[in-house]
C-alpha positions as CSV (number, residue, x, y, z in Angstrom):
1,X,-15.5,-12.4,8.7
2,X,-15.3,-14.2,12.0
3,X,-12.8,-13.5,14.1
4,X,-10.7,-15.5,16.6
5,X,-12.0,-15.2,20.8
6,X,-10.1,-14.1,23.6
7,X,-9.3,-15.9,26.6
8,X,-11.4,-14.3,29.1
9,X,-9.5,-12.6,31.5
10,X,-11.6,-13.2,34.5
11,X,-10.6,-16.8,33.8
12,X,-6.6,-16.2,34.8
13,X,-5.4,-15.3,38.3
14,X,-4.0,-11.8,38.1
15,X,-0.5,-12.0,40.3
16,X,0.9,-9.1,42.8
17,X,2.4,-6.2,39.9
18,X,1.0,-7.5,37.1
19,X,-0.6,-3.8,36.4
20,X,2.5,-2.0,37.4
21,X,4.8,-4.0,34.5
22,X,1.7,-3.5,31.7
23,X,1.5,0.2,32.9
24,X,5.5,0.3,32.3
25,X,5.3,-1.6,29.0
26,X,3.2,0.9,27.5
27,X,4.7,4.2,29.1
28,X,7.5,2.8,27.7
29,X,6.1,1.9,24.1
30,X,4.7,5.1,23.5
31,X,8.0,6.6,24.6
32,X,9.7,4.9,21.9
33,X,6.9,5.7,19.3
34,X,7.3,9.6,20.0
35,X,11.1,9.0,20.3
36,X,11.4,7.5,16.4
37,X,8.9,10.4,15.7
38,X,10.6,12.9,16.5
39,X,14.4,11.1,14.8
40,X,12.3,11.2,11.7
41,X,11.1,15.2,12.1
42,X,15.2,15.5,12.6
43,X,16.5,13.6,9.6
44,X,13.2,15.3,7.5
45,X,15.2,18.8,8.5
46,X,16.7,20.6,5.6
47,X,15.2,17.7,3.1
48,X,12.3,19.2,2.2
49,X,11.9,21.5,-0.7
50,X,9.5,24.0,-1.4
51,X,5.9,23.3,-2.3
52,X,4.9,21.5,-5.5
53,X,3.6,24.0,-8.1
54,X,-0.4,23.3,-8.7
55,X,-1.7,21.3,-11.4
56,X,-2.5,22.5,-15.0
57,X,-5.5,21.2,-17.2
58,X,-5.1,18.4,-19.2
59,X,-5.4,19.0,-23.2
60,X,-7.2,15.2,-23.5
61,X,-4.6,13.6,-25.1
62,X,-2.5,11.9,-22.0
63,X,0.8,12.3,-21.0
64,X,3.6,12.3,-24.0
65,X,4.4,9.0,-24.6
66,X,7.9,7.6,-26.2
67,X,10.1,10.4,-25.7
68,X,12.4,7.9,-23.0
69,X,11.5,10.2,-20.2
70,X,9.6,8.7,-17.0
71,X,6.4,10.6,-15.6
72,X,5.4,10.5,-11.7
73,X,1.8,10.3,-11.3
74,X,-0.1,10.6,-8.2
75,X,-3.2,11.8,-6.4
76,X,-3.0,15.5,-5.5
77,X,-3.9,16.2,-1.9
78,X,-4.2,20.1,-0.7
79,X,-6.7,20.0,2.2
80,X,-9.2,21.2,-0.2
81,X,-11.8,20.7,-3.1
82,X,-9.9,19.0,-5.9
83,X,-8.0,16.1,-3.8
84,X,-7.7,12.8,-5.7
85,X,-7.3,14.1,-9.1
86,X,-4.7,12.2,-10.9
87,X,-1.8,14.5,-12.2
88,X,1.5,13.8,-13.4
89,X,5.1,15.7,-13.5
90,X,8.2,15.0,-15.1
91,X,10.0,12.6,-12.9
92,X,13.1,14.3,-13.1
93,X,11.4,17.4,-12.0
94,X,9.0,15.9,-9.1
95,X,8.0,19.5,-7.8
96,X,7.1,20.6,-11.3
97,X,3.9,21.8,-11.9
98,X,1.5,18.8,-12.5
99,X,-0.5,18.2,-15.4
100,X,-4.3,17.5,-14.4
101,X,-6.3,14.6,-15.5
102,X,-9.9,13.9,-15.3
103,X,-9.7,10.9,-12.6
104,X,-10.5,11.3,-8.8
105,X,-9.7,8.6,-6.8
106,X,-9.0,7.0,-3.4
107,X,-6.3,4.6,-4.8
108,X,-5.0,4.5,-8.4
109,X,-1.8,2.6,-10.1
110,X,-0.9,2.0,-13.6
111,X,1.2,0.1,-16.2
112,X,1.5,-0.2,-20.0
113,X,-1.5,1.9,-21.3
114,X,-4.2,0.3,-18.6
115,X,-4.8,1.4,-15.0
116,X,-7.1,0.9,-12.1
117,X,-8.5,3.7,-9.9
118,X,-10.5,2.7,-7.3
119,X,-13.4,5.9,-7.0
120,X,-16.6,6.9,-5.4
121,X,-19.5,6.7,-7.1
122,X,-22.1,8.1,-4.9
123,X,-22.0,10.0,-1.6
124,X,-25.8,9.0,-0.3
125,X,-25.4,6.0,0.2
126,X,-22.3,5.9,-0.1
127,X,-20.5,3.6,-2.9
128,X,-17.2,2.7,-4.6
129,X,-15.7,1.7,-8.0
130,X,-13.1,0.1,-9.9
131,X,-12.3,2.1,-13.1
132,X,-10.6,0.7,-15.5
133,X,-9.5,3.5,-17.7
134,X,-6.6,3.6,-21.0
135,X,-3.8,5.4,-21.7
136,X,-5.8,8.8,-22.4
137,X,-7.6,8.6,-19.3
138,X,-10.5,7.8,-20.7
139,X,-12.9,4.8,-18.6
140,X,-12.7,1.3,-20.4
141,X,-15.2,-0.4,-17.2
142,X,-16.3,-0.1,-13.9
143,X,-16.8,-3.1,-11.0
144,X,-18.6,-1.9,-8.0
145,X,-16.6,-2.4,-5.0
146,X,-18.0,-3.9,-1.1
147,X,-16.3,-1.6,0.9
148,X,-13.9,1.2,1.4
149,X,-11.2,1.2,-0.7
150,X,-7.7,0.8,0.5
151,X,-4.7,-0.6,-2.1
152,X,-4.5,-1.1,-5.4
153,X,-1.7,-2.4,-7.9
154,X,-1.4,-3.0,-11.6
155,X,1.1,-5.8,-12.7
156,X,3.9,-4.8,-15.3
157,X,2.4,-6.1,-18.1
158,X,-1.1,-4.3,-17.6
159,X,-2.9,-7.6,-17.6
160,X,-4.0,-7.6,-13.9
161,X,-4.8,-5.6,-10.7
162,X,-4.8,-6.4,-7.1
163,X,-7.7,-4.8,-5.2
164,X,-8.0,-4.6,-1.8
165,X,-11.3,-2.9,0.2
166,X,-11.7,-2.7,4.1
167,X,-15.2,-4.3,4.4
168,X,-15.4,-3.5,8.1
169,X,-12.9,-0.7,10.1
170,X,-10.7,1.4,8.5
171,X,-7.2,1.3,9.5
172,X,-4.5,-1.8,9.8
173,X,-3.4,-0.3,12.8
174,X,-6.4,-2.0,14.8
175,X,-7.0,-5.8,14.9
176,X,-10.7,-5.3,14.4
177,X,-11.1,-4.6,10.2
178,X,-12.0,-7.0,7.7
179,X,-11.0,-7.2,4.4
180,X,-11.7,-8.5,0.7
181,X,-9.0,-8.7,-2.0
182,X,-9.7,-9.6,-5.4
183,X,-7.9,-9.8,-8.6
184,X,-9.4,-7.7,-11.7
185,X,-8.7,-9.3,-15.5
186,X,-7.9,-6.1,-17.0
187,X,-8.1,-7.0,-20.6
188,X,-11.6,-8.8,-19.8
189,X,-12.6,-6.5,-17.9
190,X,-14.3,-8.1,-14.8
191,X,-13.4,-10.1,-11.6
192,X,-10.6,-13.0,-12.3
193,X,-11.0,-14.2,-8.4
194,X,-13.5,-11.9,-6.6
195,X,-12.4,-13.3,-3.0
196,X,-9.1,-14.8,-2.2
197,X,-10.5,-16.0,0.9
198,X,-12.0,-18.9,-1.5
199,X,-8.5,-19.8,-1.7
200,X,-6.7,-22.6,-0.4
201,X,-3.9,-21.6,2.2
202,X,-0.7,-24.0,2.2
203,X,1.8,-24.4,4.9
204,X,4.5,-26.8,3.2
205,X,2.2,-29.8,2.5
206,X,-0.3,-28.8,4.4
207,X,-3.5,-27.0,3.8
208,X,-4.5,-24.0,7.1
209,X,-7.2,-22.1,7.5
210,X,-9.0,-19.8,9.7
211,X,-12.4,-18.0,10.0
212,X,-10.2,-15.1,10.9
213,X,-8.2,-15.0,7.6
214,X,-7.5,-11.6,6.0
215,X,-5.5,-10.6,3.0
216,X,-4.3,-7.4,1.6
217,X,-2.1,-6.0,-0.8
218,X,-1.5,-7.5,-3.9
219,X,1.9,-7.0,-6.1
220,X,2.5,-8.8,-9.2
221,X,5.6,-10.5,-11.2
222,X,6.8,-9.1,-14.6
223,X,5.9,-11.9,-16.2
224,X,2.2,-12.6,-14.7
225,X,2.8,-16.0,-13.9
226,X,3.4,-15.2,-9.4
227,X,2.2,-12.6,-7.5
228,X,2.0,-12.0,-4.0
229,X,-0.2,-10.7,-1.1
230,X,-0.7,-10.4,2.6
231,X,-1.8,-13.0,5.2
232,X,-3.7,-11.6,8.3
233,X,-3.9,-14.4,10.9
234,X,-3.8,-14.6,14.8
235,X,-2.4,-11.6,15.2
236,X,0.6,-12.2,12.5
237,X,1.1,-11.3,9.2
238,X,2.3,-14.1,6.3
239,X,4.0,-13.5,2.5
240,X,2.0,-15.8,0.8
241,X,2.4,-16.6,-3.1
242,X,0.0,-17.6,-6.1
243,X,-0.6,-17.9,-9.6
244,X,-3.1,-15.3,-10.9
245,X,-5.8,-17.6,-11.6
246,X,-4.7,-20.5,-9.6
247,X,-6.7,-22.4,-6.7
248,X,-3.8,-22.4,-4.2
249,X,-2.0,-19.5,-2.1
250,X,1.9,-20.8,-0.4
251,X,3.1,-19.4,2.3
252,X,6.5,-18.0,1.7
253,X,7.7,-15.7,5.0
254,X,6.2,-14.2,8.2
255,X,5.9,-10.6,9.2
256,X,5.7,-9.6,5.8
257,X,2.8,-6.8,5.4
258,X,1.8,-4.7,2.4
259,X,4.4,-6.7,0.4
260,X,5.9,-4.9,-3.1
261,X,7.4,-6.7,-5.9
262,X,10.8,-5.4,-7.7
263,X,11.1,-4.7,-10.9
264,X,13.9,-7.7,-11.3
265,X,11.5,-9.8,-8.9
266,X,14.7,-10.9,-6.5
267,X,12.9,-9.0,-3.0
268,X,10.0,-7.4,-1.1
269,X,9.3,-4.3,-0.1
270,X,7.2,-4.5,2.9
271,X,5.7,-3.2,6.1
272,X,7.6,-4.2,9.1
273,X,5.4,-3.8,12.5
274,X,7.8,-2.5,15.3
275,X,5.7,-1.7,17.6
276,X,2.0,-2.2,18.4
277,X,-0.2,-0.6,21.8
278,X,-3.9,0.6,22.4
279,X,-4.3,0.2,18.6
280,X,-1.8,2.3,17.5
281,X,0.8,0.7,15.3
282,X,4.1,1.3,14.0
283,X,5.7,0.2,10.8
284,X,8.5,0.8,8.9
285,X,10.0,0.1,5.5
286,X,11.9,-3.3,5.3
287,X,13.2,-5.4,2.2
288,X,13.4,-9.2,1.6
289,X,15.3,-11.0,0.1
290,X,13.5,-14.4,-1.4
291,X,16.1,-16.0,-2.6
292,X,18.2,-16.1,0.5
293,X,15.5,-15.0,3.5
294,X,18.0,-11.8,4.4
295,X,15.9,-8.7,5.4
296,X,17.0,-5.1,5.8
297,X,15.4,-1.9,7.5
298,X,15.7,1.0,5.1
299,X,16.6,4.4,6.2
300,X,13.4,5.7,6.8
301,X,12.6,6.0,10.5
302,X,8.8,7.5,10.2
303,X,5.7,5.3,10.4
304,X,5.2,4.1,7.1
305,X,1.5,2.5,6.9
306,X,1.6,2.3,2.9
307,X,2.1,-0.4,-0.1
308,X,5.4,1.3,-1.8
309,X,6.0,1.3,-5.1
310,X,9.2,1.1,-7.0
311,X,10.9,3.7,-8.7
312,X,13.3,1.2,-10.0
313,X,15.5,-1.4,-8.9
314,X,17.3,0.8,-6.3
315,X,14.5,3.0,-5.1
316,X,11.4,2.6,-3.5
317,X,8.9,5.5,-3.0
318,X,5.9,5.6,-0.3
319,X,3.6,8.4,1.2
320,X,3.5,9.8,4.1
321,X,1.7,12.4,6.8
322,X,3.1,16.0,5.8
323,X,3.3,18.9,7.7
324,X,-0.1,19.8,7.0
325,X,-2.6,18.2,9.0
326,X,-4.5,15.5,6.7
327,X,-2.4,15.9,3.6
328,X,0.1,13.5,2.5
329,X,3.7,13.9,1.0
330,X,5.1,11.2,-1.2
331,X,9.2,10.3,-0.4
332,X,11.8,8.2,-1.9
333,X,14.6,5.9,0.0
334,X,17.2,3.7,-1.3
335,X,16.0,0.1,-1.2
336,X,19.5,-1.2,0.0
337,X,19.1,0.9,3.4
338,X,21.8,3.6,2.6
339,X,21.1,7.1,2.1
340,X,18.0,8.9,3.7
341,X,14.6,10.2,2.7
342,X,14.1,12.2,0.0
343,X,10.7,14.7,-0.7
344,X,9.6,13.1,-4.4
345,X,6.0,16.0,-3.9
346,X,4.4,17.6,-1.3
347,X,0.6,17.2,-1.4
348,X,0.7,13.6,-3.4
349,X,0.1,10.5,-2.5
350,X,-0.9,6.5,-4.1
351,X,2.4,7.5,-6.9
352,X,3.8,5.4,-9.3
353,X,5.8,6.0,-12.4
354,X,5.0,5.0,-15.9
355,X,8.1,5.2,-18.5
């Protein structure tokens, strides 16, 4: 991926206190980083309840199915040997103990029998997978992956899956990575667009592009015929819009990042960047409106770098750091910005619910 050049800065005069007010800016930023840090720690206080029970072997044959009760699955994460596995709990009883399936993965999401978890294959050298695996667990297919995996989503029907891989970097945070996002036939089994950087990019009537593009994070519509991804692009994020399958990509909103479809299709979950310095970032959980353009924060004041997922129409769910140095928690907020943060698991992260 190319990326877009700097103005030099030995090219522009540098006037009297120019240092001073970029020294301020950024004592000041970082102030108001550790600031909402520390209003999340608060709100966190007294929410929290005790540790998720461990996971139990599974038996081979999946998760009951048909009963009318809804499952939360998830990759476990202790700290320890073990992290990845897919388990599931009752998702009435979150903190439950899990039930254990043969899966590890980095990423993993799931709908109607058919699911993607994005794996690696092989430590030396280092490679990655997608797995297509069934209802039982069991693997259907495999597509080797280009880089380090980093989002996946399944649409509601099971028919497709969003995959997105940092190819170079690691973190969104920094404006240096480069990414590929495909989209994955699930019922054929192999690549339905392999790049969407082969795309064409419109602006109203207009066709853009840039050698810098980037997209990331894929969500899909109900009935398979939109779905809906990120735009990387001078130093902004875009919504943009396709049909899977389709040669063209719309442009639909700005500052739209890690964007996640509800389940009635009417708004947009999303990343909202609030603050940005030294590569470090900060984002938190907003909600679009597509039909009328209205956005809303939601009550979670953390940094949320993740692509939520839906409980249902009135809940979103996301993971986040825990108190446990590189383990992840997975929480649940209102989507119409009341309420506060609620623990879903301790220890769990890339969740999603199947019914």
């Amino acid at each position: 991926m190319g990326t877009r050049q700097s103005l030099n800065p030995e090219s522009e005069p540098d006037p009297p206190g120019r240092w001073r007010t970029v020294l301020f800016a950024i004592v000041a930023l970082a102030c108001a980083v550790v600031i909402a840090w520390s209003v999340s720690r608060v709100v966190r206080q007294g929410a929290t309840p005790a540790s998720a029970d461990p996971a139990e072997a599974l038996d081979g044959s999946g998760p009951p199915a048909g009963d009318g009760s809804a499952r939360l699955l998830f990759l476990q994460q202790a700290g320890e040997a073990g992290d990845g596995r897919l388990v599931w709990a009752p998702l009435d009883a979150p903190a439950a103990s899990g039930i254990s399936t043969p899966l590890t993965c980095e990423r993993v999401d799931m709908a109607e029998g058919v699911g993607v978890c994005l794996a690696r294959r092989r430590r030396f050298p280092v490679s990655y997978a997608a797995v297509i695996f069934d209802g039982r667990f069991q693997v259907r297919a495999e597509l080797p992956l280009p880089g380090v995996p980093s989002r996946t989503q399944v649409s509601p029907s099971g028919r497709y899956a969003g995959v997105t891989v940092f190819v170079s970097g690691h973190s969104y945070a920094a404006g240096n990575f480069s990414t590929r996002t495909s989209i994955i036939d699930l019922q054929a089994g192999r690549w339905l667009v392999e790049d969407l950087e082969t795309l064409t990019v419109r602006q109203g009537a207009e066709s853009v592009q840039s050698v810098d593009f980037n997209f990331w994070g894929v969500t899909f519509a109900a009935d398979d015929q939109r779905f809906f991804a990120t735009l990387g692009t001078g130093g902004r994020t875009y919504l943009v819009r396709g049909v899977p399958g389709g040669p063209v990509l719309e442009i639909v909103a700005a500052d739209v990042e890690c964007p996640s479809l509800s389940p009635d299709g009417r708004r947009v979950a999303y990343k909202h960047r609030t603050a940005q310095s030294m590569g470090a970032a900060f984002w938190q959980i907003w909600v679009l409106d597509l039909e009328t353009g209205d956005r809303h924060a939601l009550a979670e004041p953390g940094n949320v770098d993740d692509q939520v997922q839906w409980i249902d129409d009135a809940t979103v769910m996301y993971a986040m750091p825990g108190d446990r140095s590189g383990v992840m928690d997975t929480w649940a907020v209102p989507a119409d910005g009341s309420g506060q943060p609620t623990l879903l698991r301790a220890g769990a992260y890339s969740a999603f619910v199947m019914r």
